[in-house]
C-alpha positions as CSV (number, residue, x, y, z in Angstrom):
1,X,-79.5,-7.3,81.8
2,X,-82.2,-9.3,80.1
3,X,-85.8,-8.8,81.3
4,X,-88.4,-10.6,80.2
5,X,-91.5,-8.5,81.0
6,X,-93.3,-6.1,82.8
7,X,-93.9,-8.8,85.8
8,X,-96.6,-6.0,87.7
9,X,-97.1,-2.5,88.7
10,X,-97.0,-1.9,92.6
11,X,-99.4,1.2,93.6
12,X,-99.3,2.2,97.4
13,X,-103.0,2.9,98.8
14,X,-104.1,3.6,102.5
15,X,-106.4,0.7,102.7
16,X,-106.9,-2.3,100.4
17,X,-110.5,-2.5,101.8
18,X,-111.2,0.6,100.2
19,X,-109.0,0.1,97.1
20,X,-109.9,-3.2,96.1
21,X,-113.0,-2.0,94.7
22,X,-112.6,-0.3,92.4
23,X,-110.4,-2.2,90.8
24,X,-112.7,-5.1,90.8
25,X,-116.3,-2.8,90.6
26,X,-115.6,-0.7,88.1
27,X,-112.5,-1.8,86.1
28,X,-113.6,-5.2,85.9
29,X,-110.7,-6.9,87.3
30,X,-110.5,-9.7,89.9
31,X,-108.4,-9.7,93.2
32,X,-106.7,-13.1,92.8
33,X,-104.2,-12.9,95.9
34,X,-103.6,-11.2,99.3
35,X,-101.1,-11.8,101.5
36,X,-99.0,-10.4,103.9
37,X,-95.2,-9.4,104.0
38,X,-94.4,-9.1,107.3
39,X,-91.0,-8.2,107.1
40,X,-91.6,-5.9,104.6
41,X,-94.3,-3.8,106.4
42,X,-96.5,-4.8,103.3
43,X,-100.0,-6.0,102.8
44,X,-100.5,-6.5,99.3
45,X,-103.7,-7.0,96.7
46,X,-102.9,-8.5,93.0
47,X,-105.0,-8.4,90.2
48,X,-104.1,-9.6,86.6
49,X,-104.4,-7.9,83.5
50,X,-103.0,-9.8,80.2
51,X,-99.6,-10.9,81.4
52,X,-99.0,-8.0,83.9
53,X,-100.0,-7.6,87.3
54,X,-101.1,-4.6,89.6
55,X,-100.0,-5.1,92.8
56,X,-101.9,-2.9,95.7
57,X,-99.4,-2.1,98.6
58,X,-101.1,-1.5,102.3
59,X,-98.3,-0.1,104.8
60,X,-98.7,-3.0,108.1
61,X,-97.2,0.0,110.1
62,X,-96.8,3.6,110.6
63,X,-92.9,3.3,110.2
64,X,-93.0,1.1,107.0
65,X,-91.7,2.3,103.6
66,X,-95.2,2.7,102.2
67,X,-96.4,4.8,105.4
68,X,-93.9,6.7,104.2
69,X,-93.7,7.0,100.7
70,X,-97.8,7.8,101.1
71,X,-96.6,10.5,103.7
72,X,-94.8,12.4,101.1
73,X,-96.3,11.6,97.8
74,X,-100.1,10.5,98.6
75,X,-101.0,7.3,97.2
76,X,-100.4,6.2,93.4
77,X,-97.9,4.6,91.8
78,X,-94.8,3.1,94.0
79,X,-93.0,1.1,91.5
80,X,-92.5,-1.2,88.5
81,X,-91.4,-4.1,88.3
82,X,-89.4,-6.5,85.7
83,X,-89.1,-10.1,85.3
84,X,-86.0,-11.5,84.9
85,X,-84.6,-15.1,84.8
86,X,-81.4,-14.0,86.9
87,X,-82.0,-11.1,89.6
88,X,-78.8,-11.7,90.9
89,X,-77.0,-11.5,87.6
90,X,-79.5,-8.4,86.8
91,X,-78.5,-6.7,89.7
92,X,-74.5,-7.1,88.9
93,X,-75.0,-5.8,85.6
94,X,-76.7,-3.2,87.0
95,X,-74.4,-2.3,89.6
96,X,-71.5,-2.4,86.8
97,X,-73.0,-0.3,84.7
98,X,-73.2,2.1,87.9
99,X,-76.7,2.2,88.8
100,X,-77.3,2.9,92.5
101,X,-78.6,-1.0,94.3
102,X,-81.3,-1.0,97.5
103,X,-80.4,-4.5,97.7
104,X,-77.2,-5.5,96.8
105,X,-78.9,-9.2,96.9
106,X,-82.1,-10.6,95.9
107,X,-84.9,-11.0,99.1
108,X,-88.3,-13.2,99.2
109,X,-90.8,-10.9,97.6
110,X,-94.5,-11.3,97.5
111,X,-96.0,-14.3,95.7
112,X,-92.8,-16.3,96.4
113,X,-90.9,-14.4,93.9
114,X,-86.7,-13.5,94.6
115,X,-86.7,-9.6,94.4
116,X,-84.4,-6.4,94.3
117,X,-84.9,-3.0,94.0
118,X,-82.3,0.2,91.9
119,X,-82.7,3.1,93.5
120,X,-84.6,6.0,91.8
121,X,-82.3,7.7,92.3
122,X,-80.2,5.8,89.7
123,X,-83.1,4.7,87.3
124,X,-84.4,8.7,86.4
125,X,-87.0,9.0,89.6
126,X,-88.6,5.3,89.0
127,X,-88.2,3.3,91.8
128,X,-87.3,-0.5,89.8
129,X,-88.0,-4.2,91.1
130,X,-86.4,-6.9,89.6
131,X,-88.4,-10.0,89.7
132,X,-87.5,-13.7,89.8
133,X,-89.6,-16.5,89.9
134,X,-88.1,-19.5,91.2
135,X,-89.9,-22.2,90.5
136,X,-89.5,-21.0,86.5
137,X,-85.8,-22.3,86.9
């Protein structure tokens, strides 16, 4: 599997209204990008620190997967995730070296970007994206 970098850090808060600020009022960072995945029950918030992103996640719904991972764990951090040039390829290497898929194919992601996800289960209790941007092709 070759990644590339740490492509951004994905941190599950009850309300980007109330999270945003601090991140911009007293870390210093800016919000450059919201947006909405609907499909994924996901509103989410990035910020950019050297080449690495935070990315705020804000559950759309009650049943969606950040409702429920802030209904066990509180908020903090969700995920991270790694840029690759080849998700698909990632993911079979991956999967052949037995680690445990969520998506046995890559999915539209936020910010345009093809994405996967290895179970924590697999990946010692860190929940992993694999990131693909496809206009970098």
């Amino acid at each position: 599997m070759e990644l590339t970098h740490i492509e951004h850090i994905g941190i599950a808060v009850k309300s980007l209204e109330e999270a945003i600020p601090y991140y911009e009022n007293i870390l210093g960072l800016k919000c450059y990008a919201i947006e909405e995945v609907a499909d994924q029950k996901v509103k989410t918030a990035f910020f950019k620190i050297g080449q690495t992103k935070i990315e705020l996640l804000e559950s759309t719904s009650p049943d969606g997967t950040i409702a429920g991972f802030i209904e066990k764990r509180g908020e903090g951090i969700h995920h991270i995730a790694f840029a690759t040039n080849d998700v698909t390829a990632a993911l079979a290497d991956a999967e052949a070296k037995g680690v445990r898929l969520i998506d046995k194919a890559p999915r539209k992601g936020a910010e345009g970007l093809n994405i996967a996800f290895l179970h924590p289960k697999s990946t010692i209790g860190v929940l992993t994206e694999l990131c693909e941007d496809p206009n970098n092709k």
